[in-house]
N, C-alpha and C positions, 0 to 999 in steps of 0.2 A: 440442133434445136429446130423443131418445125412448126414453120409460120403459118399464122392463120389469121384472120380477117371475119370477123364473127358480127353477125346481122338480126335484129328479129325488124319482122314484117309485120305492121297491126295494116289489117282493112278492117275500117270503123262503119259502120253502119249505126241505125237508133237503137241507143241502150245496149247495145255490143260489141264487141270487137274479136275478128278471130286472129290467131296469133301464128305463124309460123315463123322459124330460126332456122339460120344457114350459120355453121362454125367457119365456113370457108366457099368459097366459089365452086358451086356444083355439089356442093356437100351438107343437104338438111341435117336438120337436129332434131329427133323425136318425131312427133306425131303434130300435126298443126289441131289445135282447139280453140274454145271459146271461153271468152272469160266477159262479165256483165260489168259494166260504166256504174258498179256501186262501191262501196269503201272494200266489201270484201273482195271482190272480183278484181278492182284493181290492186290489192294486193294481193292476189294471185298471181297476177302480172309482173309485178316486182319480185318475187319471188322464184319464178321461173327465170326472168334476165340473171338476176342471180345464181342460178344455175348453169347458163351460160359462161358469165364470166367464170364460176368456178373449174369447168369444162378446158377455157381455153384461156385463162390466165389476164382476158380484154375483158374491160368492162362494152357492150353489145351496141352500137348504136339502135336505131329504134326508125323507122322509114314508112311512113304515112302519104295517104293522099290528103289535099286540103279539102272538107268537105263542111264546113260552115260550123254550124255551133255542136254538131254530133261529136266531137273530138275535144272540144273543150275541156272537160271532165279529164278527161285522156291525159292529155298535154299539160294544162295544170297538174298534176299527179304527177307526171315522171321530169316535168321540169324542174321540181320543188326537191327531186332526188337526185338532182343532175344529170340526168341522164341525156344524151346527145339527142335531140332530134333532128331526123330531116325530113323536113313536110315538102311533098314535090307537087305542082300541080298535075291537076288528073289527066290532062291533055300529054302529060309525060308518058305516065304510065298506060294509057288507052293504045298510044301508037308502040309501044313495046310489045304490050298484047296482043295489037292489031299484028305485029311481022310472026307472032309463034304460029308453029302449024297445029295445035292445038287449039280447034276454037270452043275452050267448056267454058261455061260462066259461072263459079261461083264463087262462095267469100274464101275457102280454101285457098282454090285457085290462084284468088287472085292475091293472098296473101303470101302465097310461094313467088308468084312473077313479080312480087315489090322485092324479096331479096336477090331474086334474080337480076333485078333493074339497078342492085345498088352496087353490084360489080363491072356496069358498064360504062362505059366513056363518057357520057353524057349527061351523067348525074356528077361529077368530078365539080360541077360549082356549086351544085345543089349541098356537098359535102364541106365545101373550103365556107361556103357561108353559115352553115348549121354549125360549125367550129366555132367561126367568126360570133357569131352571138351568146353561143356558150360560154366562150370565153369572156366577152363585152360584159354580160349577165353578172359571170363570177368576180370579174373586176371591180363590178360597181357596187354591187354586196360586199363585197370586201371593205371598196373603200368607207361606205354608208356604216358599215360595223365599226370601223378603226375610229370613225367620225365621233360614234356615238360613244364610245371608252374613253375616247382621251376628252370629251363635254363630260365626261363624271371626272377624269384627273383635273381639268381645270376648274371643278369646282372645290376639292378635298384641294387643291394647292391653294385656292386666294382665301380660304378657312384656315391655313397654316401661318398664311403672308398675314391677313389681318391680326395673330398674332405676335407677331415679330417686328414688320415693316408696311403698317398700312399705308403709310403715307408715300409710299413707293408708286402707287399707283398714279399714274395721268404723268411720270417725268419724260415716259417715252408714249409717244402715239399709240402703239400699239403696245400693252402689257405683255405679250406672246411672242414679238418679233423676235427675231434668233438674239440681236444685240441686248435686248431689256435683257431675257432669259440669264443671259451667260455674266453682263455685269453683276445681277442679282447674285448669280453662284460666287462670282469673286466678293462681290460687297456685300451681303447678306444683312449685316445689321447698322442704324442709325453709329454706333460705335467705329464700326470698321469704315465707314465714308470720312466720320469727322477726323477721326487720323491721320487717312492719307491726305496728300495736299493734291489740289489743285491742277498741279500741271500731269499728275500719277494718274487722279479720273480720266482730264480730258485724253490724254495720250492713250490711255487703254479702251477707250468708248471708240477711239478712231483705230485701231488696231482690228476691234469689234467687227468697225462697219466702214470698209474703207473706199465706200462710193459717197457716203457725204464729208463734206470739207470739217475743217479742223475749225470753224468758226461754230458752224453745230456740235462742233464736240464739246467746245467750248461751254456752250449756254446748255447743255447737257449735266455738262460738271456739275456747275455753277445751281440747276435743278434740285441735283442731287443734293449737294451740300444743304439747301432750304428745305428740302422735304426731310433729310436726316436731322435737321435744328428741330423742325414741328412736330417729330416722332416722336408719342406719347413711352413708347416702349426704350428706353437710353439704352437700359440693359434686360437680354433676354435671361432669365431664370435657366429654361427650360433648354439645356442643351439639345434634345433630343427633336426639337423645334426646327433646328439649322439642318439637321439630318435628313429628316421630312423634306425640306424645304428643296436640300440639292436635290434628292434622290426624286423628287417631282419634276424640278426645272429638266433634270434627265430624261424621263419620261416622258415627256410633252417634248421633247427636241426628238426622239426619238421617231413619235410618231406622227410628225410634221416632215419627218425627211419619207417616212413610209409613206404617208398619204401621195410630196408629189413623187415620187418612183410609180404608184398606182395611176396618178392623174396624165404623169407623163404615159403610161400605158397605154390608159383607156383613149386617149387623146388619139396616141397612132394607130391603133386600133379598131378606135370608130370611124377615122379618117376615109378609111378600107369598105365602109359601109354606104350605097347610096343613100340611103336614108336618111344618114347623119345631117348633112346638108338641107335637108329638105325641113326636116325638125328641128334645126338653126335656124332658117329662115323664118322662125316665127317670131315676132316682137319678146323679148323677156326671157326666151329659152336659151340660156347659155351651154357650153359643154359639156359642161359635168351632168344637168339635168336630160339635155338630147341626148346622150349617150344610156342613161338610166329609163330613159322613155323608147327608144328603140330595144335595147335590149329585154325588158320586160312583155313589152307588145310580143313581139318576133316577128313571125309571117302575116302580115297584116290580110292575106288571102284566107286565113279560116275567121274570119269575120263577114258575114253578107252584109254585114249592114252597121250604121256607128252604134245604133243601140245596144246591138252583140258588147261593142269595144266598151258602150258605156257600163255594161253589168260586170263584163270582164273585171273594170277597176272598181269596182264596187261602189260607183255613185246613183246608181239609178235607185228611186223611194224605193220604199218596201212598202206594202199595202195588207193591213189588217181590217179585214170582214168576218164578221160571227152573225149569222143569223143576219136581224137588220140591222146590227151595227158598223161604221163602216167609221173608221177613225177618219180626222180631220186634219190630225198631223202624223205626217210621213218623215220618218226619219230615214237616210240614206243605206243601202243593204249592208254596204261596208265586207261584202266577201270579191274574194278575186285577189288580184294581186294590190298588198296594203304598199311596196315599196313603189309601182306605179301611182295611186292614187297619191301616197304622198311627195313623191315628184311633181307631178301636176298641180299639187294643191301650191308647193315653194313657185313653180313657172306664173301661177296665176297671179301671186301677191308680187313678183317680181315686174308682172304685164302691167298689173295698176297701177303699179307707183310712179307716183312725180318724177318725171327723171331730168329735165335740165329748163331752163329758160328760154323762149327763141331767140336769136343774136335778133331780130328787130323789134322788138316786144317783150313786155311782162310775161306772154301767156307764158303757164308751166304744159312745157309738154311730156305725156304719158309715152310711159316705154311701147304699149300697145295701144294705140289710140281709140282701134275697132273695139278691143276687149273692155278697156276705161269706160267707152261709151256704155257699152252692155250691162256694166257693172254697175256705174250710176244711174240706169234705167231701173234697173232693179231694186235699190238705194228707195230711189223716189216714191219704187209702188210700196212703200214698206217693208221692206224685205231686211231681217238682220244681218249683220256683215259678214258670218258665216253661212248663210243661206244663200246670198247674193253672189258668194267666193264660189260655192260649191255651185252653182246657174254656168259660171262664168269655166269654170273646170269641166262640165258639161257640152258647151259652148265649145272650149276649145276640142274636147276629143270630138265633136263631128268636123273640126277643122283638120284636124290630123290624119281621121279617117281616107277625108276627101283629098288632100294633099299627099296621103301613103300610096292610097288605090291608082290615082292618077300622074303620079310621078311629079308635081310641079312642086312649088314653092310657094310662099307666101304671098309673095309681092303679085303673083300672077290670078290670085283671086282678091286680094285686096283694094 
């Protein structure tokens, strides 16, 4: 079997990009051409990688300079197709070109020396990182999908519970913890609680969940039994009720074990990324969001500027002019990537909110104190509490920008 290592090379320019492909080191593919930054042209592009991989059995990586917002179009497009990128800065590529004894200049050219430069020694991190976020990317889409299936299983199951066992709700803290679930499957109806006795619940609640004491299993029981006395429903009619029932609590255990095996991923995964850390260190952004916000971003260097970063996630207005009419309300563009803005949008209401007491005082202190501020400033000028959220998610992407570009952290502009 012969191996091969297969590359296409975009140099992007405005409104175009020329394309060449290596199946292997030293070994072009075809003719290098030009394909246009329009819907058709870049499926042209996709088309052709396809070609490639059909060629050599690899799907192609894809090896770019970072060149500001000329590539956005670009990179949007084949990131949405999965396709690997690795964006190098141009000071990479310049000194590669600089050592050929060939000095031509042009977008051919130098779209052949990008797949020349991806078989060398020194793009080896530029590689292990373009993986790294691919991956981080697929993870978190992943997990944001499983999120969103099992909020539709948990709503078709408490439509089942309500009729069988409504009064089942509030005996455990949490309706969904592994312990609620799985009693639920053995006790299923107000009938099968009132039968067993007493010592049968508490002992099988503690078998359940055997980090709290037998004195919660106890008042557990003891729950149980009163919520199955106030059960409207004595007996279910509907066998086909109990069926549903298990075959959901199955589901939702299911994919509660899938989520953390993802979360434990994405966790050691982002770990691996400097980035991670730095978009932690922002008041209100936990792991699961830093991880969904770095990976959607990427290379923070084809942005020149935060307002690039701001249209990327599609909060900057959109502005309607005809003639002399010039609209007065602006609603937000809403294109770009919809899983980053809606990360940002969960980190924001997560920055506002009330988070604990001070140990010497009443005051309530905010998770983000900076952003609270900015928020209730907003608040005051009139602003409704989604205009205010969205100023505030605004707000934070030229924080992000400023802390990605410069490498610090939070607390070091705070």
């Amino acid at each position: 079997m012969i191996l091969v290592n297969p590359v296409v090379g975009l140099d992007i320019s405005k409104g175009e990009s020329q394309v060449q492909a290596f199946v292997d080191k030293g070994k072009p593919f075809r003719k290098s051409f030009k394909v246009a930054h329009t819907i058709q042209g870049l499926a042209l592009l996709v088309e052709f990688l396809e070609v490639v991989q059909k060629e050599t059995g690899l799907k192609p990586p894809v090896i770019l300079e970072a060149t500001g917002h000329y590539q956005t179009a670009v990179v949007q497009y084949l990131e949405e197709r999965g396709y690997l990128l690795i964006i190098i800065n141009p000071l990479i590529s310049y000194k590669a070109k600089s050592s050929s004894l060939r000095k031509v200049k042009t977008d051919a050219v130098d779209a052949y020396h990008l797949c020349e430069l991806f078989y060398k020694e020194e793009l080896e991190p530029y590689k292990k990182r373009g993986v790294q976020l691919l991956n981080l990317r697929n993870l978190t889409r992943q997990h944001e999908n499983i999120t969103g299936v099992m909020i539709q299983t948990k709503l078709q199951f408490q439509a089942i519970l309500d009729q069988v066992f409504p009064e089942y709700r509030g005996v455990f803290g949490d309706l969904y913890s592994v312990v609620s679930l799985l009693t639920l499957k053995e006790f299923p109806s107000s009938e099968d609680i009132l039968e067993a006795s007493d010592e049968t619940l508490s002992n099988r609640i503690k078998e359940l969940c055997k980090s709290r004491s037998i004195r919660w299993a106890n008042e557990k029981a003891l729950q149980l039994k009163e919520a199955a006395t106030r059960n409207p429903f004595e007996k279910t009619v509907y066998q086909s009720h109990f069926l549903s029932l298990g075959m959901y609590i199955n589901i939702i255990l299911q994919y509660k074990e899938h989520l953390s095996t993802l979360e434990s991923e994405i966790d050691a995964l982002a770990k691996e990324v400097e980035e991670y850390n730095i978009i932690k260190s922002i008041p209100g952004i936990g792991e699961k969001i830093a991880a969904t916000i770095i990976s959607e971003i990427g290379e923070i260097d084809r942005f020149t500027d935060p307002k690039k970063l701001v249209a990327f996630a599609g909060v900057d207005p959109s502005v309607f002019e005809s003639g002399k009419f010039t609209a007065t309300k602006n609603r937000i563009t809403k294109r770009g990537s919809s899983r980053l803005r809606h990360a940002l949008y969960m980190a924001v209401r997560c920055a506002i909110r009330d988070c604990r007491k001070s140990k010497t005082s009443d005051e309530i202190i905010p998770r983000n104190k900076k952003l609270r501020e900015f928020y209730d400033k907003k608040r005051e000028e009139g602003k409704p509490f989604k205009v205010a959220v969205i100023a505030c998610v605004n707000k934070l992407l030229h924080w992000i920008f400023a802390l990605l570009r410069d490498r610090t952290t939070f607390q070091d502009i705070a």
